[in-house]
N, C-alpha and C positions, 0 to 999 in steps of 0.2 A: 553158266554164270547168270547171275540175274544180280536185281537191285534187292534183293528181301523185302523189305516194310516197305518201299516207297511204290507209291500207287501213279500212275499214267498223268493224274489232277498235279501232283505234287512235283512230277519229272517235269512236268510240258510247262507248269507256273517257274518252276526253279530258271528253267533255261531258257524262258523269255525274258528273265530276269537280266542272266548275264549276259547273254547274247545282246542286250538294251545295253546294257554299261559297257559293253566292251565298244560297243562304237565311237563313243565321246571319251574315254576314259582310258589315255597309253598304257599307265602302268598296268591298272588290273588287266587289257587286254595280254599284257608279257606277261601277268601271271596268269591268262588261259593258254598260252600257248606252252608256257614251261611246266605248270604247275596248275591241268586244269580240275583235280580233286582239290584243289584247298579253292583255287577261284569258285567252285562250288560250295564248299564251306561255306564260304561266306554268304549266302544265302537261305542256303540249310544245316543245321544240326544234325538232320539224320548221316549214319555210318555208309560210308562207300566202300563194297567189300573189295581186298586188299586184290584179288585174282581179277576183278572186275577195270578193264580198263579204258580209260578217255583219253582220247585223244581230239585236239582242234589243231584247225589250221585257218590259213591266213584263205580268202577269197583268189584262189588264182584257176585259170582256164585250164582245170584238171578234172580228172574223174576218176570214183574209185569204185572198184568193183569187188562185191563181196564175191566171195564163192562159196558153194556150198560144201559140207562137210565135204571130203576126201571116202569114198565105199571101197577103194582096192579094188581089186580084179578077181574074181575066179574064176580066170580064162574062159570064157566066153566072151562074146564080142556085143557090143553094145547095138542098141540101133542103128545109130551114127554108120557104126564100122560095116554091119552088115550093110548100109544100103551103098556105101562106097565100093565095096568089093561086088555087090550081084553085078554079073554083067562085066564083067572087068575095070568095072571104073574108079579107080582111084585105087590107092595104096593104104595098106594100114599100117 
């Protein structure tokens, strides 16, 4: 997923934009929260591809952790596993 035409200038200008309006401003702040592809609209005209998605949330004492893709297994054991098991220490 990517943004297409929109370049790093054009992302980081848009969303100091709303990120500025959404502190003084209730309503458009509910529309970043419910609806924040059109709260973006309104600053830019370019296309938000439809698979491409945003999400905001409100400032609460939370953390979010990406993860990285998903590789499956082909049975072998990872670093991790093997340094738990040498030695008998730990379980996998």
């Amino acid at each position: 997923m990517s943004l297409g035409e929109w370049n790093q200038v054009e992302i980081k200008s848009v969303l100091t934009n709303v990120i500025e309006r959404s502190t003084f401003d209730a309503d458009f702040r509910k529309l970043c929260l419910e609806n924040p592809k059109e709260a973006i609209r309104q600053y830019s005209d370019k296309e938000i591809p439809d698979d491409f998605e945003i999400k905001m949330v409100e400032n609460e004492a939370t953390i979010t952790i990406v993860l990285p893709d998903f590789k499956g297994t082909d049975g072998e054991l990872s670093d991790l596993e093997l340094d738990q098991v040498a030695g008998g220490k730990g379980q996998v």
